[in-house]
C-alpha positions as CSV (number, residue, x, y, z in Angstrom):
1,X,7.0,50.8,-13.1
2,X,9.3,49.5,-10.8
3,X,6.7,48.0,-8.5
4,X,5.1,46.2,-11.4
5,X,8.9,44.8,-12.6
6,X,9.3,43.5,-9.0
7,X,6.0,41.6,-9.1
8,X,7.1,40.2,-12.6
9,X,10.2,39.0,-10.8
10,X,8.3,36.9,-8.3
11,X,5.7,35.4,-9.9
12,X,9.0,33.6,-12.0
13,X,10.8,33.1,-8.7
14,X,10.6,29.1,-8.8
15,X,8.1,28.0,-6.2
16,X,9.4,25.7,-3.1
17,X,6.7,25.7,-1.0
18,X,5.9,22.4,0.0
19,X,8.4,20.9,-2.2
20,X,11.3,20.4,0.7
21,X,10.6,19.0,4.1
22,X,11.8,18.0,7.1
23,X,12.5,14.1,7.0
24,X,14.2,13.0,10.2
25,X,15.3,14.8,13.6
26,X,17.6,13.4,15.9
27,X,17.1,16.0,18.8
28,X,18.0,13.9,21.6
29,X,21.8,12.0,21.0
30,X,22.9,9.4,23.2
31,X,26.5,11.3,23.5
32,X,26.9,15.1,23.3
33,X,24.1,17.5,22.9
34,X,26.9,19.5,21.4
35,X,27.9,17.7,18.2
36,X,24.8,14.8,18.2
37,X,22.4,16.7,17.0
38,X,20.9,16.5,13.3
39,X,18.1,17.4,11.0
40,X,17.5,15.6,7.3
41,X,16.0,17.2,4.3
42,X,13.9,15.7,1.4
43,X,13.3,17.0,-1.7
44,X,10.0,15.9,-3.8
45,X,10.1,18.1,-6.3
46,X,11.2,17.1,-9.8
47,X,14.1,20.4,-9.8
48,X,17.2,21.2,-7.6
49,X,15.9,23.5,-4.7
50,X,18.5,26.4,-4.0
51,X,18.9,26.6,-0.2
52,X,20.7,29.7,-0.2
53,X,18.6,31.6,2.3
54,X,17.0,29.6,3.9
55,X,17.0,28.8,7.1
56,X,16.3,26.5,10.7
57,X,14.6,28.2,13.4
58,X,14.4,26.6,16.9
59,X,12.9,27.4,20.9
60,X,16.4,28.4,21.2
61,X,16.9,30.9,18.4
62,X,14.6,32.1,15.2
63,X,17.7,31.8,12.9
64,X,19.0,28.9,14.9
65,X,20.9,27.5,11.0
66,X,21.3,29.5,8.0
67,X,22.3,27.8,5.2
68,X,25.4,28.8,3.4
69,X,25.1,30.5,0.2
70,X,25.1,27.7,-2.8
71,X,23.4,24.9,-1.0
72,X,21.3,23.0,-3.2
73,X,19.3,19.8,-2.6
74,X,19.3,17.9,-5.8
75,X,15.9,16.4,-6.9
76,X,14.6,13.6,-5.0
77,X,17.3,13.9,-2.7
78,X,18.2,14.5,0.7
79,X,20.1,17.3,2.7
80,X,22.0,15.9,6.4
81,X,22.7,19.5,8.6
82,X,24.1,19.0,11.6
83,X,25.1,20.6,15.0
84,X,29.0,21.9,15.0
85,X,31.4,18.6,15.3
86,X,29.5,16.0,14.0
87,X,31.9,14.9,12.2
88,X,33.8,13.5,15.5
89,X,30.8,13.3,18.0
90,X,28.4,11.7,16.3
91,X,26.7,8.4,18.1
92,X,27.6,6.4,15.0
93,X,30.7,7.3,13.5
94,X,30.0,4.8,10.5
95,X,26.7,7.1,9.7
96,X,27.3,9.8,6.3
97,X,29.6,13.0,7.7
98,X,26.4,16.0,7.3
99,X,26.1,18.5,3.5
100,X,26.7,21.2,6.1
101,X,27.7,21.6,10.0
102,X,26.4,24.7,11.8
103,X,25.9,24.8,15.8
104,X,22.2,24.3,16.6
105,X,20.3,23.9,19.3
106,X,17.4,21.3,19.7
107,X,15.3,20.9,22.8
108,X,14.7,17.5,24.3
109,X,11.0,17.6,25.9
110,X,8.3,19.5,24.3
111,X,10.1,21.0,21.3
112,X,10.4,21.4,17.7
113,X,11.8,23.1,14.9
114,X,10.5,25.1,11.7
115,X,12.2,25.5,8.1
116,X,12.0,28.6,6.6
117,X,12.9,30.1,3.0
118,X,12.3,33.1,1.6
119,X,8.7,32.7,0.4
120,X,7.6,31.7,4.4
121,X,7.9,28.6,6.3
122,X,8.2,25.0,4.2
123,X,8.1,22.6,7.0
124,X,7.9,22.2,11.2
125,X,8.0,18.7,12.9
126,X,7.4,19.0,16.8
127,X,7.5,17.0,19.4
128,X,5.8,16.2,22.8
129,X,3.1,19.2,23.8
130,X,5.5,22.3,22.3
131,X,4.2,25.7,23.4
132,X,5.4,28.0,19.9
133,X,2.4,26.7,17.0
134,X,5.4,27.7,14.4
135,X,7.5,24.9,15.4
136,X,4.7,22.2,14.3
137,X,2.2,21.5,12.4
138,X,-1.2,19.7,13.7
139,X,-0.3,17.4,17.0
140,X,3.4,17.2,17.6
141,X,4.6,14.0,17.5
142,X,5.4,11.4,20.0
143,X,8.6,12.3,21.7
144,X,11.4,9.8,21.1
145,X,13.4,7.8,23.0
146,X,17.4,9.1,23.4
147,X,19.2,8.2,20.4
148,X,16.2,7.4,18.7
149,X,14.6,10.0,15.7
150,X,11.9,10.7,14.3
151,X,11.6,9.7,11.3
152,X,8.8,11.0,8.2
153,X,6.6,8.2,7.2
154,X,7.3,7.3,3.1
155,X,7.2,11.1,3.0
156,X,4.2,11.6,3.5
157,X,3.0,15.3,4.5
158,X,-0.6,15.7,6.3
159,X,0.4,18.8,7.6
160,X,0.6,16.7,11.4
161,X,3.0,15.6,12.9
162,X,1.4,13.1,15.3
163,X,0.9,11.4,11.7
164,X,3.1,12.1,10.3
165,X,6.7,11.1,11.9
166,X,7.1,7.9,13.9
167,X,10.6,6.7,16.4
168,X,13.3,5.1,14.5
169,X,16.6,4.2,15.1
170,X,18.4,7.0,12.9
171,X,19.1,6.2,9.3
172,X,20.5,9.0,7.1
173,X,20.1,8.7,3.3
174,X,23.6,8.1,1.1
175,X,25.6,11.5,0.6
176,X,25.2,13.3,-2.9
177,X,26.9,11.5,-5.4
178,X,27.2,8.0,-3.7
179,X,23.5,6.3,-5.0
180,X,19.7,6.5,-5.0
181,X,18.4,5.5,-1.6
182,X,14.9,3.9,-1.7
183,X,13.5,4.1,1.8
184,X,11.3,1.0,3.1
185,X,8.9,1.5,6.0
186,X,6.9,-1.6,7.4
187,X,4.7,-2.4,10.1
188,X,5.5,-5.6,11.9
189,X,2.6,-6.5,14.3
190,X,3.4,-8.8,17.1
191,X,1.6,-12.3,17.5
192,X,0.2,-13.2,20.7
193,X,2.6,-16.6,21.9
194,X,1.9,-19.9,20.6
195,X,1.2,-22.7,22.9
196,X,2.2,-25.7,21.9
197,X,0.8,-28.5,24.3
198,X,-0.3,-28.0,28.1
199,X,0.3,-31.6,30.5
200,X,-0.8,-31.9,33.7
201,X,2.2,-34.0,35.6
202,X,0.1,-35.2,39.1
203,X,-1.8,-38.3,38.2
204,X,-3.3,-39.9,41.5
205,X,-5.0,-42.8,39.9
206,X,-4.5,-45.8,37.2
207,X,-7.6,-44.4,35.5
208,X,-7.5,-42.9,31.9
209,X,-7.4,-39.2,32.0
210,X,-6.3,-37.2,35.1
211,X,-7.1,-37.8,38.6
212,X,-6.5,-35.5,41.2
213,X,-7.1,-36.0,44.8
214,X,-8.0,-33.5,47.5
215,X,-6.0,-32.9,50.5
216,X,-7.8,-33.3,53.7
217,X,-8.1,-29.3,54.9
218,X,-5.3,-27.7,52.4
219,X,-4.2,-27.8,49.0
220,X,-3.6,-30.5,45.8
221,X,-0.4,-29.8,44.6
222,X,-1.1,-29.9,40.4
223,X,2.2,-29.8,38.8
224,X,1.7,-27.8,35.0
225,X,4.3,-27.8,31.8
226,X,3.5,-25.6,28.9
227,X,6.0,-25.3,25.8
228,X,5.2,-21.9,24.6
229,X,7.0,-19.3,22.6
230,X,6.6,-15.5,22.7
231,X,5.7,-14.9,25.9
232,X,6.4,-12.7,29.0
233,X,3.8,-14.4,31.7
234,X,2.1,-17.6,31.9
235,X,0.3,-18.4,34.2
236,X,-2.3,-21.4,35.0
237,X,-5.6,-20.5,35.8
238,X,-8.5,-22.2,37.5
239,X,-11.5,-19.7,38.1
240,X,-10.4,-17.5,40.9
241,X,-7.3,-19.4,41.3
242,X,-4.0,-18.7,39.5
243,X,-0.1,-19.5,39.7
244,X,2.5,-18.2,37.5
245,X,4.7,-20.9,35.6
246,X,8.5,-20.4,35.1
247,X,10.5,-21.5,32.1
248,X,13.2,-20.8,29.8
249,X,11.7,-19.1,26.8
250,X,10.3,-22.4,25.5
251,X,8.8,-24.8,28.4
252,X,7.4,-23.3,31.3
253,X,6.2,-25.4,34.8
254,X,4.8,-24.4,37.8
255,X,2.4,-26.3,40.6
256,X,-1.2,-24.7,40.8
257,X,-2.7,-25.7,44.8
258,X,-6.2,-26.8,44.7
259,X,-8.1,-26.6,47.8
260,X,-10.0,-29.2,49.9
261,X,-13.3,-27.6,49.4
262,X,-13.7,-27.1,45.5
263,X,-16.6,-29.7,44.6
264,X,-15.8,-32.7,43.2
265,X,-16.3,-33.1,39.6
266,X,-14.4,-32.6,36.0
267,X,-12.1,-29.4,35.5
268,X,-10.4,-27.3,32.6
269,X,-7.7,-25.8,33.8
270,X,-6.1,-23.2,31.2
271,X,-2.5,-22.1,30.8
272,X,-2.5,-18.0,29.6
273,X,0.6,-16.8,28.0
274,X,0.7,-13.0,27.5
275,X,3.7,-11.5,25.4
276,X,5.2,-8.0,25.8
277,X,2.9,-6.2,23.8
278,X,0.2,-7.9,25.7
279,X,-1.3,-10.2,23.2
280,X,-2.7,-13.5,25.3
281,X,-2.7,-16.8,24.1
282,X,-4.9,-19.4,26.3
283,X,-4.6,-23.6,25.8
284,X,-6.7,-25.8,28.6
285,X,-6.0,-28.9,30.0
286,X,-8.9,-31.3,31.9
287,X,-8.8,-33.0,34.9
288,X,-10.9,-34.7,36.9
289,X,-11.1,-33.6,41.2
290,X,-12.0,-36.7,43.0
291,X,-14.6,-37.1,46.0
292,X,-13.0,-36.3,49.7
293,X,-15.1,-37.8,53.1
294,X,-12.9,-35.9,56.2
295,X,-13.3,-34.1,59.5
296,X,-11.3,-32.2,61.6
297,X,-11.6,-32.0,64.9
298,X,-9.2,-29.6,67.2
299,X,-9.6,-32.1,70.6
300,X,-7.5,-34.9,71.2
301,X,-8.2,-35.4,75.4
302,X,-10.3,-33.3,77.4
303,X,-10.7,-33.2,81.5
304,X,-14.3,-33.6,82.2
305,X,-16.8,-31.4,80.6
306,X,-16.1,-29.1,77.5
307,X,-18.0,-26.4,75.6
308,X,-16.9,-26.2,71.8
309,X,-15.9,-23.2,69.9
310,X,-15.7,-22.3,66.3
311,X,-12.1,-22.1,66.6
312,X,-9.7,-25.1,65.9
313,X,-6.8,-23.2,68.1
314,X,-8.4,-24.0,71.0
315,X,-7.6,-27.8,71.9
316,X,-9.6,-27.8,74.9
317,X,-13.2,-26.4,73.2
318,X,-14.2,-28.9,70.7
319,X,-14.5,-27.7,66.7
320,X,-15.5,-29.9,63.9
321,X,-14.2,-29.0,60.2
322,X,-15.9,-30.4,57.5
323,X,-12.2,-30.7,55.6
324,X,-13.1,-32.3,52.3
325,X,-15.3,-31.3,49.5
326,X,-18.6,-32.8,50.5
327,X,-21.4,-32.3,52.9
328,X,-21.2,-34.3,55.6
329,X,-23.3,-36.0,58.7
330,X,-21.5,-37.2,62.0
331,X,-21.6,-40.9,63.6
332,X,-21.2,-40.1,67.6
333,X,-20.7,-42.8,70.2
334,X,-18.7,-43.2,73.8
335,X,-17.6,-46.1,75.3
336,X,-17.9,-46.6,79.2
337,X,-15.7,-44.8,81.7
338,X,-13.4,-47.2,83.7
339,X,-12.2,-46.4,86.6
340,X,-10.5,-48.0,90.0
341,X,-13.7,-48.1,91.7
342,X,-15.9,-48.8,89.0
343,X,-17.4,-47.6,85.5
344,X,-19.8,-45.2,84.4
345,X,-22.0,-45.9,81.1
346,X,-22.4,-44.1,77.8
347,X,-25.2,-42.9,79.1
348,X,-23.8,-40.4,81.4
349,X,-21.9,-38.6,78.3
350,X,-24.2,-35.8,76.6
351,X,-23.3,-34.0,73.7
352,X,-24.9,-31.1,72.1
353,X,-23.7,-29.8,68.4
354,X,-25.7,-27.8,65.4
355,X,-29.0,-27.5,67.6
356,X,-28.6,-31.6,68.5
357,X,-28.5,-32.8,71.7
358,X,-28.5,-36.2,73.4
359,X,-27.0,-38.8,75.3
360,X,-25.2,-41.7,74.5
361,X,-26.0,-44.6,76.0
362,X,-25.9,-45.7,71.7
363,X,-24.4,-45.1,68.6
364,X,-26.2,-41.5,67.1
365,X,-26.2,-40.7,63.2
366,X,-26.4,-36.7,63.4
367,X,-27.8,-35.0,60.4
368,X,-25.4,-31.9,60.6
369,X,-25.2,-31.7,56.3
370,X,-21.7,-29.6,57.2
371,X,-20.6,-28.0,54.2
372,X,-17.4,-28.0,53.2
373,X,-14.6,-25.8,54.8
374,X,-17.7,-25.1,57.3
375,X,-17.0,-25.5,61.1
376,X,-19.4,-26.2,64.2
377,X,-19.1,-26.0,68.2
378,X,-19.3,-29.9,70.0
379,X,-20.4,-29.7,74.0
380,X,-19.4,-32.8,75.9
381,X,-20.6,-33.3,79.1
382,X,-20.4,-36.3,81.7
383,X,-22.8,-36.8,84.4
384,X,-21.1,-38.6,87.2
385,X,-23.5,-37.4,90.1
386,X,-24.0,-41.2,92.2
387,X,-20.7,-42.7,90.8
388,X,-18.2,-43.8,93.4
389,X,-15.3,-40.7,93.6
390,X,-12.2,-41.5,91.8
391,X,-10.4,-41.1,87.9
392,X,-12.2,-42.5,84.9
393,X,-11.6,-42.8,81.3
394,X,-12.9,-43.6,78.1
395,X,-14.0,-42.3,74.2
396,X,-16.1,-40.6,72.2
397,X,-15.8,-41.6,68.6
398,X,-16.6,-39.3,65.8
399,X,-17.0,-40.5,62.3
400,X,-17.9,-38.8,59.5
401,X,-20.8,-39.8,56.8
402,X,-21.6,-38.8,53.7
403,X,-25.0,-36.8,53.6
């Protein structure tokens, strides 16, 4: 009989579970661990919920917060428990004073907590990779950031965490008695930065549009603006070439080098602006790279004979440099040697470059087709076998020619 009247008793007992859960944790205060810490309740149900019994277990302790006998959390309403001293050490002193103050002790990494009553556990929210399955429910949540909480999203309860509870800056509901507190949540998705207008600022002729021209063996400085808003980076990209523009939140600039040897012909340069969140916004500007004819050539005076090289650091071993940006062919000629007791023709200077050889007792047109940026060896060599002994001087000319 009396096992039967005790049964009767609990099927009235008024039913919690799942009624009361855990709405915000703040395990992780910017000030004191001893006094910072806080959990928030929410009731869904319809009735008042008697607390009385209940309890918050932790890592630390399975009875980490019993609630005092009486506590009730009203329908619809919320319950603010918090570690010993809140009341003075609490990050915010303008944030509600907590229904109840007990010491508790919340872990900051991997962690979590579980609310029990005396029908069995009502609630767990968890955080980061916790190692006790009571103190969550699912995948833990994110951990938050110090002084951040996490907060239950619209109430919701999936039974997981991870989907549960997202970081918020702490808000705790209005104290019994002061108001209803409707809780808003929205998502605010960032927009990748608007560009406004891109101008390229080097203009090197009259013509409509924009001319830019090369730089015989280096770089055309291309000057960029940009007004843009929302952005972290910008930076203005041609192909494999890139420079990063600098500004004040609203117009950025920046000068993009083109080298010698890009082809000649019309280009879109674009201007990428990437915000925090890594959203990309991309706006192009055209421009037209003019046609470059030059040549480089290391030697300025050589002593007799000379063998050439393929490097331009070597003064006395003649290199040719195609330096513009299309192929080119190479004009030779000499002049006669003078000297005290004489002369010496053209005809005694040789030359042998690319697999050519000759003399030039006449102007030579040498099909080398040298690409651009492409180098090549030049032998020079005077025959002065029969000429009278003494110091002679004179020229070889090198012009370049469009293939």
């Amino acid at each position: 009989m009396k096992l039967a009247l005790l049964l009767c008793a609990l099927l009235f007992l008024p039913s919690a579970l799942g009624a009361v859960m855990i709405s915000q944790v703040l395990y992780d205060p910017l000030g004191t661990e001893s006094g910072g810490e806080a959990v928030e309740l929410y009731n869904s149900a319809g009735t008042t919920v008697n607390l009385s019994g209940w309890w918050l277990a932790t890592d630390a302790s399975a009875r980490d917060v019993a609630f005092p006998a009486g506590a009730e959390l009203s329908p619809r309403g919320f319950y603010l428990v918090a570690d010993a001293g809140w009341a003075r050490l609490r990050d915010n002193l303008t944030w509600q004073t907590a229904d109840f103050e007990e010491t508790m002790t919340l872990g900051n990494a991997n962690s979590g907590l579980a609310l029990y009553s005396p029908l069995g556990r009502e609630d767990a929210a968890g955080w980061g990779n916790p190692m006790d399955a009571e103190m969550y429910e699912g995948t833990a949540a994110a951990a938050a950031a110090p002084g951040m909480s996490l907060r239950r999203r619209a109430f919701a309860d999936t039974d997981d965490n991870a989907a549960d509870f997202f970081e918020s800056y702490p808000l705790w509901s209005a104290a019994p008695g002061t108001g209803h507190i409707i809780l808003l949540e929205i998502t605010v998705e960032e927009n990748a930065p608007a560009i406004g207008s891109v101008m390229l600022l080097t203009d090197d002729l009259s013509a409509a549009g924009i001319q830019l021209a090369p730089v015989p063996g280096g770089n055309a400085l291309l000057q960029v603006r940009a007004n843009i808003s929302g952005a972290m980076v910008v930076r203005a990209v041609l192909g494999n070439i890139s420079a990063e523009l600098t500004g004040n939140g609203t117009q950025y600039e920046g000068i993009i080098g083109i080298p010698h040897w890009l082809v000649p012909g019309n280009y879109t340069l674009q201007v990428e602006a990437t915000s925090l969140a890594n959203l990309t916004a991309i706006a192009a500007a055209s421009f037209e790279y003019l046609e470059l004819l030059a040549m480089e050539v290391d030697a300025g005076a050589l002593n007799g004979s000379a063998l050439g090289d393929l490097s331009l650091s070597t003064p006395e071993r003649p290199t040719l440099r195609n330096s513009g940006n299309i192929p080119l062919d190479l004009r030779i000629s000499a002049t006669q040697l003078e000297g005290g007791a004489g002369s010496i023709p053209p005809s005694a200077v040789g030359f042998t470059i690319a697999g050519l050889s000759g003399t030039l007792e006449e102007e030579r047109l040498l099909p080398l087709s040298l690409l651009p940026a492409e180098m090549v060896a030049l032998d020079l060599t005077v025959s002065a076998r029969g000429y009278p002994a003494g110091t002679y001087a004179g020229s070889v000319l090198l012009v370049p020619e469009r293939s």
